[in-house]
Backbone as JSON, one array per atom type, in Angstrom:
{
  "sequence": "XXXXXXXXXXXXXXXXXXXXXXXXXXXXXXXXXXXXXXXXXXXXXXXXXXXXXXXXXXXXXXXXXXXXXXXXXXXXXXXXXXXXXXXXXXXXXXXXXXXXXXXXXXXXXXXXXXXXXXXXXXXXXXXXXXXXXXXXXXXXXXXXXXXXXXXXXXXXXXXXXXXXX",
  "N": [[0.82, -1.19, 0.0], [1.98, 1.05, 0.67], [3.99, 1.36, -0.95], [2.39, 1.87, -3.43], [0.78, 4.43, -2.89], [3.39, 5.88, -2.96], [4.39, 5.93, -5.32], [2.12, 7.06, -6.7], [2.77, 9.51, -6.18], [4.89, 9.94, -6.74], [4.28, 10.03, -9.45], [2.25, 12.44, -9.89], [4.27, 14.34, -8.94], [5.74, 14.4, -11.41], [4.03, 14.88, -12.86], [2.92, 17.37, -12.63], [5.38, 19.1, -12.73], [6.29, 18.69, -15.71], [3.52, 19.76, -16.92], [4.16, 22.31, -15.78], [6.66, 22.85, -17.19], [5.82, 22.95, -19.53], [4.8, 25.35, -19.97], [6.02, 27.46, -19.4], [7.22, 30.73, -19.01], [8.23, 32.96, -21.71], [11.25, 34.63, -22.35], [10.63, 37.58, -22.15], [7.95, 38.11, -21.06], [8.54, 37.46, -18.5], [10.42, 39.48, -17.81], [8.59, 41.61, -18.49], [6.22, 40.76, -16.32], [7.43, 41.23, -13.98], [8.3, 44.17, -14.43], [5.73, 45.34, -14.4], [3.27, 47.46, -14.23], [4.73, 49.69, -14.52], [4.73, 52.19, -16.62], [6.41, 52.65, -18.53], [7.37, 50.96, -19.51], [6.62, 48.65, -22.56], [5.52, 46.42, -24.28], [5.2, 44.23, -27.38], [3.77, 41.77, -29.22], [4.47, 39.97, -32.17], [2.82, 38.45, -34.16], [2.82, 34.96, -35.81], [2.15, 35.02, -38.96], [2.09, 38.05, -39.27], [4.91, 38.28, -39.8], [5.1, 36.44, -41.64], [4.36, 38.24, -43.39], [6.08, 40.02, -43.71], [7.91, 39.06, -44.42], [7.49, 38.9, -47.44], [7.65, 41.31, -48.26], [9.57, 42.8, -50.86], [13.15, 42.93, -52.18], [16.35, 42.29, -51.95], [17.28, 39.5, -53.81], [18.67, 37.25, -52.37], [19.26, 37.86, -49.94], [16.26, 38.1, -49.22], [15.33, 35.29, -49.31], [17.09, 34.11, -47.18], [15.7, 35.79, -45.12], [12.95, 34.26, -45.5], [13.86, 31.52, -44.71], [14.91, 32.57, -42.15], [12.38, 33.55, -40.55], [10.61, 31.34, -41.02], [11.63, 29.56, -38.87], [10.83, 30.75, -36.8], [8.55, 31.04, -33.92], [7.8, 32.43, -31.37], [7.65, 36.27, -31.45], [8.86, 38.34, -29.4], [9.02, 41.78, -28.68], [10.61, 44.59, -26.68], [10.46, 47.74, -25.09], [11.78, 50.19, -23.33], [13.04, 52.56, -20.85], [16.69, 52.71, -20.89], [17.59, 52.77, -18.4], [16.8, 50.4, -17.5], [17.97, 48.47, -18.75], [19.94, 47.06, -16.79], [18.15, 45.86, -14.83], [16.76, 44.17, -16.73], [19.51, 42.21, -17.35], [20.17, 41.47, -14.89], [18.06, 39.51, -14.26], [18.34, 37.72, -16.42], [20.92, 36.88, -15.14], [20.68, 35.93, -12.99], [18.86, 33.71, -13.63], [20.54, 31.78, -14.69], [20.53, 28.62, -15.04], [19.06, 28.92, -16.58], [19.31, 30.14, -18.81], [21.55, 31.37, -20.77], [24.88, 33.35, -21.54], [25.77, 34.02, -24.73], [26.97, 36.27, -26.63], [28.7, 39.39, -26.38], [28.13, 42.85, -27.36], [29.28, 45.63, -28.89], [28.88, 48.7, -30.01], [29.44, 51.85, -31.95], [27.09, 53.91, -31.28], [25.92, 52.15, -29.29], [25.24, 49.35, -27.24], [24.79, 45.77, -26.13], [23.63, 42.16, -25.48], [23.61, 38.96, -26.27], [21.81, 36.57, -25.72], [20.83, 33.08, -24.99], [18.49, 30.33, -24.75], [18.45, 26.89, -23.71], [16.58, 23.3, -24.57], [16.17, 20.83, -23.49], [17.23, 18.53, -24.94], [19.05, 20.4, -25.62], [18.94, 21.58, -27.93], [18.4, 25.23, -29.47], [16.09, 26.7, -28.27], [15.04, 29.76, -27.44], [16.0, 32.38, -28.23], [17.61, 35.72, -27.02], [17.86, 39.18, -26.96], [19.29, 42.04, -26.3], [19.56, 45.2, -26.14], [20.66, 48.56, -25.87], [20.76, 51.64, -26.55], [22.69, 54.61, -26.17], [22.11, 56.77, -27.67], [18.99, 57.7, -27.78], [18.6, 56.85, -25.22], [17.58, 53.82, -24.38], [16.16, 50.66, -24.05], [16.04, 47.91, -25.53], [14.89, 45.04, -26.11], [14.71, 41.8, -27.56], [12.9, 39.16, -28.31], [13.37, 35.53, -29.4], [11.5, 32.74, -30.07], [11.45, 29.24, -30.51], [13.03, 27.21, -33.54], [16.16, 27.53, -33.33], [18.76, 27.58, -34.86], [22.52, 27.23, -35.39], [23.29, 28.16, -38.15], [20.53, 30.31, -38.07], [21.35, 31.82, -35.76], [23.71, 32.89, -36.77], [22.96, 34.18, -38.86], [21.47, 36.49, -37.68], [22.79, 37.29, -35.53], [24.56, 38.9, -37.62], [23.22, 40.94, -38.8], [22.51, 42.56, -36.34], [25.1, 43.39, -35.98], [25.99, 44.71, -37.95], [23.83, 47.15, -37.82]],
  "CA": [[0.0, 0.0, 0.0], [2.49, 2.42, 0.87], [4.46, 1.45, -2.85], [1.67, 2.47, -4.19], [1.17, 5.98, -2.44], [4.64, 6.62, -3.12], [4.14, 5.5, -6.98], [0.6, 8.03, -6.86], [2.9, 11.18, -5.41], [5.68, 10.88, -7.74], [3.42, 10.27, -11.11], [1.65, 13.58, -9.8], [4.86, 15.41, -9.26], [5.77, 14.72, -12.56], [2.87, 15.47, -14.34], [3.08, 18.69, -12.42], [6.54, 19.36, -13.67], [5.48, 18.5, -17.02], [2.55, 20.61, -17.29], [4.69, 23.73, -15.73], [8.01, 23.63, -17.87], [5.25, 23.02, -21.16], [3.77, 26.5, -19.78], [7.3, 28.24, -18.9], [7.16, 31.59, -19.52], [9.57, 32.95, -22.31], [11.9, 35.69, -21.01], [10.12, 38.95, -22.17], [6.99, 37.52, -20.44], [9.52, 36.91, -17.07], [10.31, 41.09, -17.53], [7.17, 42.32, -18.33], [6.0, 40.67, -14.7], [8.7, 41.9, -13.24], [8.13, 45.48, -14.53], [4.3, 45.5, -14.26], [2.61, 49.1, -13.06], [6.06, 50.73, -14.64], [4.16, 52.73, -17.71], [7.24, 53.36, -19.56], [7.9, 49.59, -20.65], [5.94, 48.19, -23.69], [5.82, 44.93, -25.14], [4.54, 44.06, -28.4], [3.92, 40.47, -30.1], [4.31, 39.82, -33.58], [2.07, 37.15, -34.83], [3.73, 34.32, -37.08], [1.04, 36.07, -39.57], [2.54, 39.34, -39.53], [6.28, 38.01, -39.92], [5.28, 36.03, -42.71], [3.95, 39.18, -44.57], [7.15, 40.71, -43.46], [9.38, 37.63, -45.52], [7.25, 39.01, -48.32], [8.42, 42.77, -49.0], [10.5, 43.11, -52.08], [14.26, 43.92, -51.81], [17.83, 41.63, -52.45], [16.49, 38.21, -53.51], [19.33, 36.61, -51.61], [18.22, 38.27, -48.82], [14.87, 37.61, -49.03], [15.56, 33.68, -49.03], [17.29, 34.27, -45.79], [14.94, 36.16, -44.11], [12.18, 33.53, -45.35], [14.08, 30.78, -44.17], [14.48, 32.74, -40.76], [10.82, 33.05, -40.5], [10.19, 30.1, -41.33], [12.05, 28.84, -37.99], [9.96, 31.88, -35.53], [7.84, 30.68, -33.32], [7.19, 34.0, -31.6], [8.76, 37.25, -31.22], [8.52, 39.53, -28.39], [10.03, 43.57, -28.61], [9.85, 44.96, -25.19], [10.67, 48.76, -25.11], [11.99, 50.51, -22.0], [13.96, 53.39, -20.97], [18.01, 51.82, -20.4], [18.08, 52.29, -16.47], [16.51, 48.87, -17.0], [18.88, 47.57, -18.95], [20.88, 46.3, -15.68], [17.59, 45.36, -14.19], [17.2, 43.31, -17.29], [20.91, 41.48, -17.43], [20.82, 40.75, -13.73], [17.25, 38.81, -14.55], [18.8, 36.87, -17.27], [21.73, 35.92, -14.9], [19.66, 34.97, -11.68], [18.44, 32.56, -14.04], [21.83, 31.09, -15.31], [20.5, 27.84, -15.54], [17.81, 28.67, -18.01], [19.92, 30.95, -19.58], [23.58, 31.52, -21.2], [25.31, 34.5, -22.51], [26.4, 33.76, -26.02], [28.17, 37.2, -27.21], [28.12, 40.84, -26.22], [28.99, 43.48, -28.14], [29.52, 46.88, -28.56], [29.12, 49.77, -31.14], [29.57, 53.5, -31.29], [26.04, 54.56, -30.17], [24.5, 51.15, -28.67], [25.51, 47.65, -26.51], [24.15, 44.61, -25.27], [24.44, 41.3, -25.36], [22.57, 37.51, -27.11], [21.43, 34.88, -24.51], [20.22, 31.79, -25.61], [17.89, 29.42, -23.85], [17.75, 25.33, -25.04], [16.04, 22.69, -24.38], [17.03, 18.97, -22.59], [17.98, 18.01, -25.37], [20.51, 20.79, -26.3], [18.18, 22.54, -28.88], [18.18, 25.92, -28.82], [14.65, 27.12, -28.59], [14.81, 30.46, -27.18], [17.29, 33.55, -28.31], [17.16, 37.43, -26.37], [18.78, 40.31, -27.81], [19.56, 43.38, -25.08], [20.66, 46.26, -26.81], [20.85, 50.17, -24.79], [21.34, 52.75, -27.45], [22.89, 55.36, -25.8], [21.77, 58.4, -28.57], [17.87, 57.74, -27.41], [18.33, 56.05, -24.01], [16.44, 53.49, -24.49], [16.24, 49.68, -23.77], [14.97, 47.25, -26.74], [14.61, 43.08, -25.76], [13.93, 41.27, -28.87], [12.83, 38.07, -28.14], [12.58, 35.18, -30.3], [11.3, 31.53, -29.45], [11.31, 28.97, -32.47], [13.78, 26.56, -33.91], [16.89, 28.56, -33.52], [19.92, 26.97, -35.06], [23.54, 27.78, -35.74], [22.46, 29.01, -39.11], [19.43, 31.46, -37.38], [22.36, 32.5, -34.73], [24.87, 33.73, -37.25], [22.24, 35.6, -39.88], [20.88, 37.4, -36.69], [24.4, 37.83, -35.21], [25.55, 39.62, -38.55], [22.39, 41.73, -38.93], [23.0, 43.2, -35.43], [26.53, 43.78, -36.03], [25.71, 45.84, -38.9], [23.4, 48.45, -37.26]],
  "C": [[0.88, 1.27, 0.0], [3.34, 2.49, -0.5], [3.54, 2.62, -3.57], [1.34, 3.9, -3.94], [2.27, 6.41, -2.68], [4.72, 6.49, -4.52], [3.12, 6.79, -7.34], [1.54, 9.05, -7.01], [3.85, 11.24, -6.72], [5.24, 10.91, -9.17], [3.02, 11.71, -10.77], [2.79, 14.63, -9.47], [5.39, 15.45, -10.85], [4.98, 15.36, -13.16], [2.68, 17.03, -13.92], [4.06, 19.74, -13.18], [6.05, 19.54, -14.7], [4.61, 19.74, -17.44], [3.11, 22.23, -16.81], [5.93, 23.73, -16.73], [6.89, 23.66, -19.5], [4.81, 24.74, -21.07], [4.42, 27.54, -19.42], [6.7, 29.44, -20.26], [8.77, 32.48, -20.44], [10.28, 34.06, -21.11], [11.04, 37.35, -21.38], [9.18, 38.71, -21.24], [7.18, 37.98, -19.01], [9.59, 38.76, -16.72], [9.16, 41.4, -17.72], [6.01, 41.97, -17.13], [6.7, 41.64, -14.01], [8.75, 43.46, -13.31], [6.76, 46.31, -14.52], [3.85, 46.35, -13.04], [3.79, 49.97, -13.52], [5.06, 50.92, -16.34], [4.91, 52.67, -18.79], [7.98, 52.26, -20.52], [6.58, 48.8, -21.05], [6.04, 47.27, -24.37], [4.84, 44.54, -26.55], [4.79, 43.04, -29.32], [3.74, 40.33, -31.45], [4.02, 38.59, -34.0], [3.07, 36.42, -36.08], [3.19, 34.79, -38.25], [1.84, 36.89, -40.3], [4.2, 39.03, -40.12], [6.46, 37.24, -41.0], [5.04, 36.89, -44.01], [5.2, 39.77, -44.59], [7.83, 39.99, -44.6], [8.47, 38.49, -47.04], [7.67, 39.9, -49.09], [9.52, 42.39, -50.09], [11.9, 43.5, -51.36], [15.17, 42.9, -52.19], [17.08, 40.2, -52.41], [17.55, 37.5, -52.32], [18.77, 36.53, -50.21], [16.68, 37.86, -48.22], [14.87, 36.36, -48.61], [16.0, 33.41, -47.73], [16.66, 34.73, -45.06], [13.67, 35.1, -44.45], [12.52, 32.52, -44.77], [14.22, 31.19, -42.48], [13.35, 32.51, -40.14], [10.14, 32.31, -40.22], [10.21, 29.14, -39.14], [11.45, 29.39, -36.49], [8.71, 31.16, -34.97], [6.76, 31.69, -32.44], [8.18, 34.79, -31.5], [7.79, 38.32, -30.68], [9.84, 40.97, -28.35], [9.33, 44.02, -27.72], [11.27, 46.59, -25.62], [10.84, 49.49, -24.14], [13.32, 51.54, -21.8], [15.38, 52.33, -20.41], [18.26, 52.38, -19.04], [17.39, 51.1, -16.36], [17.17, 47.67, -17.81], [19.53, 46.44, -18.0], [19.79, 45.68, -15.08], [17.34, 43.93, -15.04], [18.47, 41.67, -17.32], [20.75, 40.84, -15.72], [19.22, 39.45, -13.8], [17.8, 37.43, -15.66], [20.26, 35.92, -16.25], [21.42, 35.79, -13.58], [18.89, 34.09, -12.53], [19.65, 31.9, -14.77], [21.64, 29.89, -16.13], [20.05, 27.59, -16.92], [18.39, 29.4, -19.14], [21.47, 32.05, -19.84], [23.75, 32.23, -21.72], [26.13, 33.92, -23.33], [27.47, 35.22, -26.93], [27.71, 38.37, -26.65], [28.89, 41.34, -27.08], [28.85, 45.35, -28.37], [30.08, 48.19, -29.14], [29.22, 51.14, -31.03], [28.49, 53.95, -30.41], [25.38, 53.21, -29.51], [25.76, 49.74, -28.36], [24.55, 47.24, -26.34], [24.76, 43.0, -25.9], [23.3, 39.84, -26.11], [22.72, 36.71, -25.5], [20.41, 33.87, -24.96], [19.52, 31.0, -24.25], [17.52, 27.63, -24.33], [17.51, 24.35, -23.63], [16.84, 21.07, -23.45], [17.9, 18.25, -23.44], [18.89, 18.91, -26.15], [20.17, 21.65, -27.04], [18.6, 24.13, -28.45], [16.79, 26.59, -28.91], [14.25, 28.64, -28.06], [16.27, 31.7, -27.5], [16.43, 34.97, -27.25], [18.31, 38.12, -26.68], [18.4, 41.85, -26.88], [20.38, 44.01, -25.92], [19.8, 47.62, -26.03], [21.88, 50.18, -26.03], [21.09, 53.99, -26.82], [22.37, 56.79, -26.18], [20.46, 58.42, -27.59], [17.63, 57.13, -26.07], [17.04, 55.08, -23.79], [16.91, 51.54, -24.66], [15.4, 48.75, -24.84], [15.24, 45.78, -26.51], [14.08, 42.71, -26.8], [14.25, 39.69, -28.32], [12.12, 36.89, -28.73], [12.6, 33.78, -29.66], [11.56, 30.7, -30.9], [12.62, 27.67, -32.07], [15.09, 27.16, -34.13], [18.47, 27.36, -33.66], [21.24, 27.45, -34.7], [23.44, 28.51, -36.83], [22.03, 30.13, -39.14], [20.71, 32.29, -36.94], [23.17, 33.75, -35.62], [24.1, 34.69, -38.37], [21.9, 36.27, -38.76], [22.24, 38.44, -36.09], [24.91, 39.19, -36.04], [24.94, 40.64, -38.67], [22.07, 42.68, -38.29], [23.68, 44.15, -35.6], [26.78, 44.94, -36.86], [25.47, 47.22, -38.61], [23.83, 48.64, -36.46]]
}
């Protein structure tokens, strides 16, 4: 009898587990709690929808093929908007969660920094990128956050596209 009560508890912590990491909140989500009742930060979701009309615009076919194949791999994408004194409130959120999430590059241009953090899965995947950039000209804090199928591939067209502006 008591097997079996102890068989009951841990099927039901699993399935607990289970049903909370399926329901984990990405990381914009995690700040926009975290900054909730502060007026001055704004989050705004871009439907797979909208991002596929986006792949459509005209301009360098090459290009284009790459940004459809990005696309393609989006799952969602969250742009959270915020003056940069929350930059640091930001970064120290991303590394009080260490486990869930690894800094992959920072970097650092005339008017604007920040930094890529990746988030993957059990098995290694990476299924979650965040992009912290504080541009000094406009003081101003921009989180682009994308969920999805995020390769090596994804990493380095995003990486370069950054690097650029």
């Amino acid at each position: 009898m008591t097997r079996r009560a102890i068989c009951i508890a841990v099927i039901a912590v699993i399935a607990t587990l289970t049903a909370t990491a399926q329901k984990s909140l990405d990381f914009a989500s995690k700040f926009m709690t975290l900054c909730q009742g502060d007026t001055t930060v704004s989050c705004v979701t871009v439907s797979p929808k909208m991002m596929e009309q986006l792949g459509k615009m005209r301009g360098d076919e090459e290009q284009d093929e790459q940004l459809a194949q990005a696309i393609a791999k989006i799952k969602t994408l969250r742009m959270v908007s915020a003056p940069a004194t929350l930059y640091q409130r930001a970064e120290e959120l991303l590394k009080r969660n260490g486990r869930r999430f690894a800094l992959q590059k920072e970097y650092q241009g005339d008017n604007a920094h920040g930094a890529f953090y990746t988030r993957q899965d059990r098995r290694g995947s990476t299924v979650e990128l965040i992009m912290l950039r504080e541009d000094d000209g406009s003081q101003t804090l921009t989180i682009v956050d994308l969920t999805g199928n995020i390769d090596e591939e994804f990493l380095c067209f995003l990486y370069n596209i950054s690097f650029k502006n």
